[in-house]
ChimeraX commands (.cxc) that place a marker at each C-alpha (Angstrom):
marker #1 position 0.00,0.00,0.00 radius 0.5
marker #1 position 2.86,2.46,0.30 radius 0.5
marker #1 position 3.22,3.20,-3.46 radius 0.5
marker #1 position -0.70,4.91,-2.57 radius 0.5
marker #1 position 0.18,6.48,0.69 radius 0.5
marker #1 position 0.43,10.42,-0.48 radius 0.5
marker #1 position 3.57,12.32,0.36 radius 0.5
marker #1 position 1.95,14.22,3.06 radius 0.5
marker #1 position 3.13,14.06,6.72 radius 0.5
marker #1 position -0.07,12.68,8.61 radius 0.5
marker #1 position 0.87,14.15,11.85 radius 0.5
marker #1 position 1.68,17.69,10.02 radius 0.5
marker #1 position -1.62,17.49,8.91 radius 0.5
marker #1 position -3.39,16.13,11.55 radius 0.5
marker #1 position -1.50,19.03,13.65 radius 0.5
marker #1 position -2.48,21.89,11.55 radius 0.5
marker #1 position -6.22,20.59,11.78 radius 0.5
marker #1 position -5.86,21.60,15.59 radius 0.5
marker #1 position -4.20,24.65,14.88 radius 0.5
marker #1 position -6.73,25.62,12.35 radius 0.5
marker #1 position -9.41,24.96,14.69 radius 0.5
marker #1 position -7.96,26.34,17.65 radius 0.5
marker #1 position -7.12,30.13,15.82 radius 0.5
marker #1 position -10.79,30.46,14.62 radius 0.5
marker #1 position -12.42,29.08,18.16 radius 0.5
marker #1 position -10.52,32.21,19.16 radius 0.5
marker #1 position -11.90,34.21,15.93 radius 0.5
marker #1 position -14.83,33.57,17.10 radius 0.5
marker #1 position -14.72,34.29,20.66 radius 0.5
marker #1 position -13.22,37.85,19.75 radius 0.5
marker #1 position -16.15,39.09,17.83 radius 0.5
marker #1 position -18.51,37.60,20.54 radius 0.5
marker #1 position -16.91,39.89,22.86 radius 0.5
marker #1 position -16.67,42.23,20.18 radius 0.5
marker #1 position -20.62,42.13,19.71 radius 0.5
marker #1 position -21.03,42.73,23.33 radius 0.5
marker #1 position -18.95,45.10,23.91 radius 0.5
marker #1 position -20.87,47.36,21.07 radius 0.5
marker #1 position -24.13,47.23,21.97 radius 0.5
marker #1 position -24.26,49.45,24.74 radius 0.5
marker #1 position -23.38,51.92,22.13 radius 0.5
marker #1 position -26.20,51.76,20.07 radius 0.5
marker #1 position -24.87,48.38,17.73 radius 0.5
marker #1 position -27.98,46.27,15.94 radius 0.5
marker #1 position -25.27,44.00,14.30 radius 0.5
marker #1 position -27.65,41.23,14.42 radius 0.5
marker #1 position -26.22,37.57,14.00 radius 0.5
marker #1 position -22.35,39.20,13.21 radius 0.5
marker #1 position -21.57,35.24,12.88 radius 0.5
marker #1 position -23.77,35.76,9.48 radius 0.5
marker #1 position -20.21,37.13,8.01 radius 0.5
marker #1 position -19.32,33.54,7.72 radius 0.5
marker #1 position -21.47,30.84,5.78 radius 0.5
marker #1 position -22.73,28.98,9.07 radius 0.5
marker #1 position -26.14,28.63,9.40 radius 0.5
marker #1 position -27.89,30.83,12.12 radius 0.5
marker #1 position -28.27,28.11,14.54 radius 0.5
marker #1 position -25.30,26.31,13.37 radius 0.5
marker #1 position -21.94,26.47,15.56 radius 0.5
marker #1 position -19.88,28.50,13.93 radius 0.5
marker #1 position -16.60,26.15,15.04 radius 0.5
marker #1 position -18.95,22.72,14.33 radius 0.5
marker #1 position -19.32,24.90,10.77 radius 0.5
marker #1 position -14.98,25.69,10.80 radius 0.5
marker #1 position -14.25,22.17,11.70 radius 0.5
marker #1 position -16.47,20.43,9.41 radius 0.5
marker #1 position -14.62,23.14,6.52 radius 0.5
marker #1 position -11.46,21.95,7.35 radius 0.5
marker #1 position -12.24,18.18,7.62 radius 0.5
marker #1 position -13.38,18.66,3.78 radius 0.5
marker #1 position -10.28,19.94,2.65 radius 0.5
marker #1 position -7.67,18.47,4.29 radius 0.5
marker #1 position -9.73,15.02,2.93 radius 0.5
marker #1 position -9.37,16.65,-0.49 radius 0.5
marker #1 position -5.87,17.81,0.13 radius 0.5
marker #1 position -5.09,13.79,0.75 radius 0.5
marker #1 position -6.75,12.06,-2.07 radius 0.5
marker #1 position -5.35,14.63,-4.26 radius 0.5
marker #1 position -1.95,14.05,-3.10 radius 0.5
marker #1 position -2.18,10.18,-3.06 radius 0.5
marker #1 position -1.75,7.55,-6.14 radius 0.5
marker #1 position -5.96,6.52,-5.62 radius 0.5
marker #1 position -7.25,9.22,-8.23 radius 0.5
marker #1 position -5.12,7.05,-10.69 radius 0.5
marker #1 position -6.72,3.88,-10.39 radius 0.5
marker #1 position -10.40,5.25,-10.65 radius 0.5
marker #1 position -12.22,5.86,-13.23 radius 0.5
marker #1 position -13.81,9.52,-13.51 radius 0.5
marker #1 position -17.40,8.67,-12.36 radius 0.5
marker #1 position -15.67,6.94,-9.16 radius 0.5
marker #1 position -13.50,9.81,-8.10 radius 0.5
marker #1 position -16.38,12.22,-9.04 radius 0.5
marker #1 position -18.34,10.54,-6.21 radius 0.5
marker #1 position -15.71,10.52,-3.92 radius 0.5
marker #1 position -15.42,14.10,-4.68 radius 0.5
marker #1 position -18.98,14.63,-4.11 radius 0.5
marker #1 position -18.82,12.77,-0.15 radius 0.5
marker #1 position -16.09,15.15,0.51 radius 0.5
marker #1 position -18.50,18.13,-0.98 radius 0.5
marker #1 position -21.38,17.01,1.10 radius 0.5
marker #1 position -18.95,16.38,4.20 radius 0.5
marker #1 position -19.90,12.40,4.24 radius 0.5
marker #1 position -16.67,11.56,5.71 radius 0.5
marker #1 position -15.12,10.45,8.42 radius 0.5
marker #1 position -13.09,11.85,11.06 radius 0.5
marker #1 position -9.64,12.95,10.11 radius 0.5
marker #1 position -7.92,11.14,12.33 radius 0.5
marker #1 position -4.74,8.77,11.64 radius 0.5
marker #1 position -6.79,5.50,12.18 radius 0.5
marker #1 position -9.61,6.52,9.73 radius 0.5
marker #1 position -6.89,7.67,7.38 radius 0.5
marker #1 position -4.81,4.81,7.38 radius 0.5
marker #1 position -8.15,2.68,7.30 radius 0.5
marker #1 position -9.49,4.62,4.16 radius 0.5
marker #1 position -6.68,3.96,2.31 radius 0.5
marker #1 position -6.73,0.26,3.41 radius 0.5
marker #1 position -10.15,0.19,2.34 radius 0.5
marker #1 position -9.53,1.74,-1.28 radius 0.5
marker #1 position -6.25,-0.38,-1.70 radius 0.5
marker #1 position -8.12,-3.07,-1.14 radius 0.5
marker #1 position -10.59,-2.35,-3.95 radius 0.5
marker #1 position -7.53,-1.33,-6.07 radius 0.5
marker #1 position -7.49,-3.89,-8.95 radius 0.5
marker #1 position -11.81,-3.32,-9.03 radius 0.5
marker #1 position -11.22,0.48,-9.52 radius 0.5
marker #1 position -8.35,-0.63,-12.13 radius 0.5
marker #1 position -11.28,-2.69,-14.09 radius 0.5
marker #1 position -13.62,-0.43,-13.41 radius 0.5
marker #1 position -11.61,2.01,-15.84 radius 0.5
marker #1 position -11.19,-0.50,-18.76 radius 0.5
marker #1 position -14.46,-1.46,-18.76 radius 0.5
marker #1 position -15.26,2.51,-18.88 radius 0.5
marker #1 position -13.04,2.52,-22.16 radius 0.5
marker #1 position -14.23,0.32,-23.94 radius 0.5
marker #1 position -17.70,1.27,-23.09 radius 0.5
marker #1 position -17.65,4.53,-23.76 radius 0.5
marker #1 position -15.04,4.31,-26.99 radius 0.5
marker #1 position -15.24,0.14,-28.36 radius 0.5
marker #1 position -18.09,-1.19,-27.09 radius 0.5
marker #1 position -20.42,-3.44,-30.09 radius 0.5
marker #1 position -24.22,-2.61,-29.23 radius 0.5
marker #1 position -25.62,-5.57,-31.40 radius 0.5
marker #1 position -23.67,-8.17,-28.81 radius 0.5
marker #1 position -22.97,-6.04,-26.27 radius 0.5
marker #1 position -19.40,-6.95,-25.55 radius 0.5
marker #1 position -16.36,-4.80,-26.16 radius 0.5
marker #1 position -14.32,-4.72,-29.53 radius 0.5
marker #1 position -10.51,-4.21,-29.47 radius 0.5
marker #1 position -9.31,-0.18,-29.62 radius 0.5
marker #1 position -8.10,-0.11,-32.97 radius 0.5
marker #1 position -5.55,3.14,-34.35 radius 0.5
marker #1 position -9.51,5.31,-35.10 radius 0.5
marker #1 position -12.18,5.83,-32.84 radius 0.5
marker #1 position -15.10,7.38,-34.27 radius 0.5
marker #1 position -17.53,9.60,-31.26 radius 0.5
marker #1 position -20.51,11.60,-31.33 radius 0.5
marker #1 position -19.07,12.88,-28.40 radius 0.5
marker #1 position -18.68,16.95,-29.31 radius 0.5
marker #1 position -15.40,18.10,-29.58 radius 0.5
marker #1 position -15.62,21.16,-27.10 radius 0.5
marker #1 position -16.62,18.00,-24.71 radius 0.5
marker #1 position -14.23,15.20,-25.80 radius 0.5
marker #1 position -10.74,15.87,-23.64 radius 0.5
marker #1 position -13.24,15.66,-20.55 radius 0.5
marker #1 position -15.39,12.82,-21.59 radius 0.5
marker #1 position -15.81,9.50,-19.47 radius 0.5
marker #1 position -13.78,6.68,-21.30 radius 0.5
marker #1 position -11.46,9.34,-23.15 radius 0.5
marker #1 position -9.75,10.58,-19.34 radius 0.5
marker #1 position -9.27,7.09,-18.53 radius 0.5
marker #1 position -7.71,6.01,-21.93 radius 0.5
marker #1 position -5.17,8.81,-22.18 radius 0.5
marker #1 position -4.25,8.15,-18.14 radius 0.5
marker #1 position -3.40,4.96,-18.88 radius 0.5
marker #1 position -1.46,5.43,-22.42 radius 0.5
marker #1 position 0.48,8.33,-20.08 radius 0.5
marker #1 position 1.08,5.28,-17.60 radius 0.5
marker #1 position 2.39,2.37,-20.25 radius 0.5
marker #1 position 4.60,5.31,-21.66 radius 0.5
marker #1 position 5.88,6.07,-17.82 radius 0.5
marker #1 position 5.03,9.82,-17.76 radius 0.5
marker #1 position 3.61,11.45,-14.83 radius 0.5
marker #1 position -0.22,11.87,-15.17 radius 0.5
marker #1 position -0.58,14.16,-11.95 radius 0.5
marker #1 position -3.08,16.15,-14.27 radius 0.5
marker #1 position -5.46,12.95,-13.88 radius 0.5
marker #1 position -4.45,12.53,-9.89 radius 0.5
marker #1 position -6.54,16.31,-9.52 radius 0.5
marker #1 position -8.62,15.58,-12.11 radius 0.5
marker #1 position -7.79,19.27,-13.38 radius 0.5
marker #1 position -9.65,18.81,-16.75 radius 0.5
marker #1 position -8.88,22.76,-17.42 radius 0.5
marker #1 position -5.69,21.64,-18.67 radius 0.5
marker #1 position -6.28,18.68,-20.21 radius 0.5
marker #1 position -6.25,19.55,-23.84 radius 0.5
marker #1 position -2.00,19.87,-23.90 radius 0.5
marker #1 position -1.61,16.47,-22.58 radius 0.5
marker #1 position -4.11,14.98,-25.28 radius 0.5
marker #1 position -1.97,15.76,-28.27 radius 0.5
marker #1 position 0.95,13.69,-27.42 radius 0.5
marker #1 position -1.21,11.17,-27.73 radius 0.5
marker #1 position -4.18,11.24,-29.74 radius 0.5
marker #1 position -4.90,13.46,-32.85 radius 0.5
marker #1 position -8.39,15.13,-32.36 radius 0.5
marker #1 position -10.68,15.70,-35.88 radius 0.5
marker #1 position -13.98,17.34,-35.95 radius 0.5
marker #1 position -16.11,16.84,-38.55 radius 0.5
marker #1 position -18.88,18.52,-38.14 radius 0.5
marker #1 position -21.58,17.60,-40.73 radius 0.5
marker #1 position -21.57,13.82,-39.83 radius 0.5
marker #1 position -21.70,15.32,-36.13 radius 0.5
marker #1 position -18.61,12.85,-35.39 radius 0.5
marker #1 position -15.26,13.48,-33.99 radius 0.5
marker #1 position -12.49,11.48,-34.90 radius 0.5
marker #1 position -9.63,10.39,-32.03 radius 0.5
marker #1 position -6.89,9.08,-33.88 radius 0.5
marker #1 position -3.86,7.24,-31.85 radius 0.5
marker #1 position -0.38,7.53,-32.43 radius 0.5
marker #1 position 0.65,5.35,-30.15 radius 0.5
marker #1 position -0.65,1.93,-31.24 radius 0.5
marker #1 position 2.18,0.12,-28.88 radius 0.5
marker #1 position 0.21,1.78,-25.91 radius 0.5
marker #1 position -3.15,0.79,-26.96 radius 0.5
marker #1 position -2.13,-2.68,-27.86 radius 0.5
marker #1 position -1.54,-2.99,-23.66 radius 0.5
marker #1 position -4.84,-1.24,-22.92 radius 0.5
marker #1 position -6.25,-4.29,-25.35 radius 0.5
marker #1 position -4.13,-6.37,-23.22 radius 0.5
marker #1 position -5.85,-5.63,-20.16 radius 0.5
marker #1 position -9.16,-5.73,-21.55 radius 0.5
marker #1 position -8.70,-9.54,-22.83 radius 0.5
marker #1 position -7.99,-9.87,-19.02 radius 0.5
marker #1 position -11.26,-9.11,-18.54 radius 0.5
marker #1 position -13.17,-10.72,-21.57 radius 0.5
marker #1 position -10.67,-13.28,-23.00 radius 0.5
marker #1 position -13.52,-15.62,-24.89 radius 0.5
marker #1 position -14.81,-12.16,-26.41 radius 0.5
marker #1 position -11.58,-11.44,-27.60 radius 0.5
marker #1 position -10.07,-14.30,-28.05 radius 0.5
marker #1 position -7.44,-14.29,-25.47 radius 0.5
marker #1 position -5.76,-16.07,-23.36 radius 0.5
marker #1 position -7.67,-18.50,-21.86 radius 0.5
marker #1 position -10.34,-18.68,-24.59 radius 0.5
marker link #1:1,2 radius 0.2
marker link #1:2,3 radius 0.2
marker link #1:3,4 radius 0.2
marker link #1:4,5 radius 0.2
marker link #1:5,6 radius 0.2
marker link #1:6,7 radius 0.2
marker link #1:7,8 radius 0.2
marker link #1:8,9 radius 0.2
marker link #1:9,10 radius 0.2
marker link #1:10,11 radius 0.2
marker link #1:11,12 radius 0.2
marker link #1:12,13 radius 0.2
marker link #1:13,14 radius 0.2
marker link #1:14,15 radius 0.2
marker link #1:15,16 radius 0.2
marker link #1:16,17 radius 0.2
marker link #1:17,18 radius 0.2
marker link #1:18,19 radius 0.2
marker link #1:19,20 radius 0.2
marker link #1:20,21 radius 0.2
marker link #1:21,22 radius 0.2
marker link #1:22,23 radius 0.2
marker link #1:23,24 radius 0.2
marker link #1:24,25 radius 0.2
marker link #1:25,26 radius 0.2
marker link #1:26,27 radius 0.2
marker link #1:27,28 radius 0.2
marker link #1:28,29 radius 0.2
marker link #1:29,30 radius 0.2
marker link #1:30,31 radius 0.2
marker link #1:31,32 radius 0.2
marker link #1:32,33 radius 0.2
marker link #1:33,34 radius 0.2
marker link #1:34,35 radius 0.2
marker link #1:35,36 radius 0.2
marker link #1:36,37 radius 0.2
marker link #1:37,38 radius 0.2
marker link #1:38,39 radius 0.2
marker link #1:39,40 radius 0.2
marker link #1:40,41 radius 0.2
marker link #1:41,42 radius 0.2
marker link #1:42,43 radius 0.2
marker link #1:43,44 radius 0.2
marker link #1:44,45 radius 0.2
marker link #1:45,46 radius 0.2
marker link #1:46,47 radius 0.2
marker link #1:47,48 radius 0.2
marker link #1:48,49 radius 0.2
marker link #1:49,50 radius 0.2
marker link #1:50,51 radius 0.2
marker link #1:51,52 radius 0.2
marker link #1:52,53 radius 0.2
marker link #1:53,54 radius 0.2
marker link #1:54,55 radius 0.2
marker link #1:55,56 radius 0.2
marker link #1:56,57 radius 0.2
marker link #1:57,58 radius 0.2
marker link #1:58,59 radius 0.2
marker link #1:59,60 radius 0.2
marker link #1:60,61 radius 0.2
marker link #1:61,62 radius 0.2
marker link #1:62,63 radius 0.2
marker link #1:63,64 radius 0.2
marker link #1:64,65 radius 0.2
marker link #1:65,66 radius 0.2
marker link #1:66,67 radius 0.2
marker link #1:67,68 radius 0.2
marker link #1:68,69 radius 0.2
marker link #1:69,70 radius 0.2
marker link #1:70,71 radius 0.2
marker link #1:71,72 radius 0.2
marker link #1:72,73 radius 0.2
marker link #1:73,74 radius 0.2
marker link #1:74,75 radius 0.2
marker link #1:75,76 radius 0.2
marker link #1:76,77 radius 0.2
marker link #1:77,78 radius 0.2
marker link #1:78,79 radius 0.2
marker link #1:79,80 radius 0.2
marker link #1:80,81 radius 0.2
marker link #1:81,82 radius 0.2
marker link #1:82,83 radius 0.2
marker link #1:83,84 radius 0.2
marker link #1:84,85 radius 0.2
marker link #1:85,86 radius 0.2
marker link #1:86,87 radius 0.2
marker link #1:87,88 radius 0.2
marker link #1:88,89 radius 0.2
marker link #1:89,90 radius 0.2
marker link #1:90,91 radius 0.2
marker link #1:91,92 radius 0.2
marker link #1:92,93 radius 0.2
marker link #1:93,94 radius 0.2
marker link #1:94,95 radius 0.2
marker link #1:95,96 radius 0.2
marker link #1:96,97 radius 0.2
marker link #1:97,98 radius 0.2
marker link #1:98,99 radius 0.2
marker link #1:99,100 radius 0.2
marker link #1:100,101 radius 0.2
marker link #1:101,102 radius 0.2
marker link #1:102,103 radius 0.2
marker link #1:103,104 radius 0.2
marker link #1:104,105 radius 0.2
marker link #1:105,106 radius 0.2
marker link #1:106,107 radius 0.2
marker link #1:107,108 radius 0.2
marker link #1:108,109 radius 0.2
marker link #1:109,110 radius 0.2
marker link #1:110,111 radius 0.2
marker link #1:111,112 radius 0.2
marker link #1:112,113 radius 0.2
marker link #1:113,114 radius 0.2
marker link #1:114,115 radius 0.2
marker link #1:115,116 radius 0.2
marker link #1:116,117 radius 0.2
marker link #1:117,118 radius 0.2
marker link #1:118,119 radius 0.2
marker link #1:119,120 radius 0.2
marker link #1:120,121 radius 0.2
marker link #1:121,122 radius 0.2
marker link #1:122,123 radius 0.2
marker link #1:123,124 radius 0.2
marker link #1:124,125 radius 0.2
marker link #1:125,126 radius 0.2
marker link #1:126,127 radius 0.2
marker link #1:127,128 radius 0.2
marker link #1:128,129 radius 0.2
marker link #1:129,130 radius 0.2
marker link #1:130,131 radius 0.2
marker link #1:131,132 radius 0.2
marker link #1:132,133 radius 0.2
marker link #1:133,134 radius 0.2
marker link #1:134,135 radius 0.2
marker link #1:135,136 radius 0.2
marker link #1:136,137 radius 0.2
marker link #1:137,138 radius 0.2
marker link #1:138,139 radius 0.2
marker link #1:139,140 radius 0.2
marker link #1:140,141 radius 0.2
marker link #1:141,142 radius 0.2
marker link #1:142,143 radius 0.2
marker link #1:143,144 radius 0.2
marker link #1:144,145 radius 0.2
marker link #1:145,146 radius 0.2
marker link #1:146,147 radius 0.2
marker link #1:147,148 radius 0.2
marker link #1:148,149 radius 0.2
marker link #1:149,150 radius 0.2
marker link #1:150,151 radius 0.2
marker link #1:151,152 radius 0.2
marker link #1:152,153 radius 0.2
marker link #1:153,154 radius 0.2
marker link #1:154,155 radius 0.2
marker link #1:155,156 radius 0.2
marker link #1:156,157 radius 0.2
marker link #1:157,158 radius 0.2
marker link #1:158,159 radius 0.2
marker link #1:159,160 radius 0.2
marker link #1:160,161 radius 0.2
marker link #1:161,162 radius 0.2
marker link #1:162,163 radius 0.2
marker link #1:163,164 radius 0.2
marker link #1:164,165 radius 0.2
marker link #1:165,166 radius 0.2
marker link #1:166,167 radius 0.2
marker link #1:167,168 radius 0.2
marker link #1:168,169 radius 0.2
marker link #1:169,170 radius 0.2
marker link #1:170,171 radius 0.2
marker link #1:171,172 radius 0.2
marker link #1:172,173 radius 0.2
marker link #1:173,174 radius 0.2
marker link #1:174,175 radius 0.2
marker link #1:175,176 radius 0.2
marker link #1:176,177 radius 0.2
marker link #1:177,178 radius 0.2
marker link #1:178,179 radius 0.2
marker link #1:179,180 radius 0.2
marker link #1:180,181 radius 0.2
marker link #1:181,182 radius 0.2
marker link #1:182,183 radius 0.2
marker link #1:183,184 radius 0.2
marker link #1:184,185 radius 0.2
marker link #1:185,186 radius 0.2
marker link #1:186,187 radius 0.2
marker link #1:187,188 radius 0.2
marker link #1:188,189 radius 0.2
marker link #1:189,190 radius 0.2
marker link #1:190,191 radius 0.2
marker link #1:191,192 radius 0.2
marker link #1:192,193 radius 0.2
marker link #1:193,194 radius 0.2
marker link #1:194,195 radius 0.2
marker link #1:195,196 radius 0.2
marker link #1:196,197 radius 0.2
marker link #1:197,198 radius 0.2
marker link #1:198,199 radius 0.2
marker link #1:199,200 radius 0.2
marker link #1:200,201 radius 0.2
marker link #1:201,202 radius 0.2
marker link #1:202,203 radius 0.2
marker link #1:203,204 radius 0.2
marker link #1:204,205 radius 0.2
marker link #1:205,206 radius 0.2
marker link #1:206,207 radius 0.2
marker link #1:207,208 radius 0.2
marker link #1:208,209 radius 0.2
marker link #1:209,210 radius 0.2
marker link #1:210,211 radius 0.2
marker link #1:211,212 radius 0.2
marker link #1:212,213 radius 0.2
marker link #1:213,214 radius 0.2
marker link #1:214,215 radius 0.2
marker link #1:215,216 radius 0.2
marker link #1:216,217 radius 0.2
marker link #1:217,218 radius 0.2
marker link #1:218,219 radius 0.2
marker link #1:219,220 radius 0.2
marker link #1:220,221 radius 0.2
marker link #1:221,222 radius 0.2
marker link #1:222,223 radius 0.2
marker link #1:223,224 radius 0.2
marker link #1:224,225 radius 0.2
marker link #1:225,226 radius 0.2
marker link #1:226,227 radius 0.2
marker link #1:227,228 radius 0.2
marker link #1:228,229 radius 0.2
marker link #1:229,230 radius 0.2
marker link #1:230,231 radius 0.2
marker link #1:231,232 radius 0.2
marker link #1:232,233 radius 0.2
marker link #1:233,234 radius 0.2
marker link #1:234,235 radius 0.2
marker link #1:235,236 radius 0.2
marker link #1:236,237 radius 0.2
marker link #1:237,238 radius 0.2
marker link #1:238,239 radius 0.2
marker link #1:239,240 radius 0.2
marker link #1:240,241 radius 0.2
marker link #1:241,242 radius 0.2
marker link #1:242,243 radius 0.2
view
């Protein structure tokens, strides 16, 4: 599990979680006293908490910690090899837990037992992306089963749409993996920048009237290991291995 284990220092982080949450408890207690301290004078401040997004009746340091817990669980999973193994609908519901703040603790057990957890269901997330590929990009609708990638790949997807596209993120990860180059714009999931790391890879044709796009490879060496992987998965479809 240690090539997954982000370089982060746990107790760094799990000490600035204090410290964060220690400064604002006294944020908050200084504009408390602040509060009460001006309305003698004539102050109708109201709820001053309101300057932060906290609910009325919400604790404004249950509301702080709660902030923090969602980033620093962000900050780890971003900094971690796990975004790399799933494919985009996966991380885009961890993302969404972390959003909603359905997460545990941040503590070093329930970090250390996350990441069990996910390693665990490392070679599922890995299969979970091929079968997203070939879905989305080779997938035969008369028999339902997945065709080999060959060097075309013709989508309706549009082409303002296609670096960002389900199937086409995981493809391109995993050509940037079999060619050993760093694919930390896939760890964040920064799809802003997506469209420079594309063209090493695949050549990107509109054509408009036929409302197709065209993703041509040139790197059939890379694909030909993608197709490995897939007849891992369906060798009788594809006449694999174990046929």
């Amino acid at each position: 599990m240690t090539d997954l284990i982000p370089t982060v220092n746990f107790a760094d982080l799990l000490s600035k979680q204090e410290e964060f949450n220690a400064r604002f408890q006294q944020i908050t207690t200084d504009i408390r006293s602040l509060e009460k301290d001006m309305v003698p004078y004539g102050a109708r401040l109201g709820n001053f908490m309101g300057i932060l997004k906290c609910e009325r009746n919400q604790d404004p340091n249950e509301w702080f910690h709660m902030e923090v817990q969602k980033f620093m669980w962000r900050h780890l999973m971003e900094h971690s090899n796990l975004m790399q193994e799933m494919d985009c609908h996966t991380a885009a519901s961890w993302r969404t837990q972390v959003t909603v703040g359905n997460i545990p603790e941040l503590t070093y057990e329930n970090i250390c037992a996350t990441f069990e957890e996910l390693f665990a269901k490392r070679q599922e997330l890995r299969q979970n992306c091929i079968r997203m590929i070939y879905q989305r990009l080779s997938w035969c609708p008369k028999t339902n089963l997945p065709k080999p990638l060959q060097n075309k790949v013709v989508s309706k997807i549009a082409e303002r749409h296609i670096t960002q596209a389900a199937g086409v993120i995981e493809l391109v990860r995993l050509m940037h993996e079999y060619d050993g180059k760093p694919v930390d714009p896939f760890t964040k999931f920064d799809r802003s920048k997506n469209h420079d790391v594309y063209i090493k890879y695949i050549q990107v044709k509109p054509y408009p009237r036929a409302g197709t796009v065209h993703l041509i490879f040139d790197r059939m060496d890379l694909i030909d290991k993608i197709n490995q992987e897939m007849l891992l998965l369906y060798p009788k479809i594809l006449g694999g291995p174990n046929a």
